[in-house]
C-alpha positions in Angstrom: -47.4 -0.8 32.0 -48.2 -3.9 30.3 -46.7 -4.2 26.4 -49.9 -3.1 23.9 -50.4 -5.6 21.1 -52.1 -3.6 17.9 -54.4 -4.9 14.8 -54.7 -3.8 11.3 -57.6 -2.5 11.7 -56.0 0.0 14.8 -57.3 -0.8 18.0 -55.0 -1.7 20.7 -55.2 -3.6 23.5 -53.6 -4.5 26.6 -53.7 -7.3 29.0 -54.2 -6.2 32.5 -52.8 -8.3 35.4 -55.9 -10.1 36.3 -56.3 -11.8 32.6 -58.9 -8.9 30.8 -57.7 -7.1 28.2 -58.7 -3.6 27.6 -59.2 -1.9 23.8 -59.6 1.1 22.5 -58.5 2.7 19.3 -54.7 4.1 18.7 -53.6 7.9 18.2 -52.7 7.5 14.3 -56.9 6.1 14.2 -58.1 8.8 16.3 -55.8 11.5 14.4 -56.6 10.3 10.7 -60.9 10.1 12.3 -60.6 13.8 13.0 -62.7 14.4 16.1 -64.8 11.7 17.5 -68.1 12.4 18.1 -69.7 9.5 19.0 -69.4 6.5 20.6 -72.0 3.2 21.2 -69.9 0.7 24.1 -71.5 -2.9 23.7 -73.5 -4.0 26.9 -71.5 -6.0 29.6 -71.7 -9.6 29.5 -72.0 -9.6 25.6 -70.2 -12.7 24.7 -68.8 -11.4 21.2 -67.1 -13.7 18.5 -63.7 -12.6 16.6 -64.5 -10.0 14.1 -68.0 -9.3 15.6 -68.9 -5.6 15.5 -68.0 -4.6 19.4 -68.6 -0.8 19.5 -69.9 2.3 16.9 -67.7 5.5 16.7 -68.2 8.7 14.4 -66.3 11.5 13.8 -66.7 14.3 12.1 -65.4 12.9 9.0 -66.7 9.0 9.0 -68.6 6.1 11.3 -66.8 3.4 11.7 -66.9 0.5 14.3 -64.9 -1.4 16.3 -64.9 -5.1 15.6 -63.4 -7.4 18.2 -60.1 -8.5 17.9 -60.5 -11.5 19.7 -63.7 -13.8 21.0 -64.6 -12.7 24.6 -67.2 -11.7 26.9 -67.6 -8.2 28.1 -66.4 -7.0 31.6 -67.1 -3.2 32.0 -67.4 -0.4 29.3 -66.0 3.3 29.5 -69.3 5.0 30.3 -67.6 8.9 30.6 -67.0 8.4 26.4 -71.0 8.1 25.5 -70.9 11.5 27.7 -68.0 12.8 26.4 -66.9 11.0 22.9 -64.1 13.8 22.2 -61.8 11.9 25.4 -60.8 9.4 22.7 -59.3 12.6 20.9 -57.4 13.9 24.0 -56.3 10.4 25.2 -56.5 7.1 22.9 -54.4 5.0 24.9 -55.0 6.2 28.1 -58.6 7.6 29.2 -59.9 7.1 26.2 -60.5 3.0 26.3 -63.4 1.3 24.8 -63.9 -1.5 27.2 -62.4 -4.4 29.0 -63.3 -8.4 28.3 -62.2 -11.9 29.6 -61.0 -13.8 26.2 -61.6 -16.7 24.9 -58.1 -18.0 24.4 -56.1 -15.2 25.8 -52.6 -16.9 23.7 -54.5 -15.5 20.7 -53.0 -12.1 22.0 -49.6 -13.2 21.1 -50.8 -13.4 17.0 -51.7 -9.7 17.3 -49.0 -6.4 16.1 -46.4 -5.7 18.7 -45.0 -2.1 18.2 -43.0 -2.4 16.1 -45.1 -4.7 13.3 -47.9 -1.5 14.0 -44.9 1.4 13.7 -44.2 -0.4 10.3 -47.6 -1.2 9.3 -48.8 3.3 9.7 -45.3 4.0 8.4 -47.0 2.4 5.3 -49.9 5.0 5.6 -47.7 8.4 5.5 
């Protein structure tokens, strides 16, 4: 399994071997949401800037969004969560992707949280 890089903001994402990189959000963001309930996937093909607002999730508690961490065009979207939001609370970093997209510059990865950076950075939260 590829390394995960992580952002501040608690998506992660990993590259895949044939250059796309797939998000979704991490446990600690899916544990401190309470249960999702849910999710809007952009449209593939969507050619979204850095920061843009990529996807919608709610939970019981809050809506929030997804913004992206890099600029990219998406590839394909994880239709089973707009059936079945709560998969994001069973399986963040598994089943429960977001989507997949081609960056822009896919070095930018490398300027994203490795483990470590992200174990310190929710350490912060407790």
């Amino acid at each position: 399994m590829n390394q995960l890089k992580f952002t501040a903001s608690h998506e992660w994402l990993r590259q895949e071997t044939d250059g796309s990189i797939t998000i979704g959000i991490t446990d600690f963001a899916q544990s401190e949401l309470g249960g999702i309930v849910f999710v809007q996937l952009p449209a593939v093909g969507d050619t979204l800037a850095q920061g843009a607002e990529a996807a919608v999730i709610e939970s019981v508690k809050v809506a929030g969004e997804i913004n992206m961490p890099l600029a990219g065009t998406v590839l394909t979207v994880n239709a089973a969560l707009e059936a079945d939001p709560s998969i994001v609370n069973d399986s963040p970093q598994d089943a429960g992707w977001f989507f997949t997209f081609k960056p822009d510059n896919p070095a930018a990865l490398d300027a994203l949280l490795d483990d470590a950076a992200y174990q310190q950075l929710i350490s912060n939260h407790s």
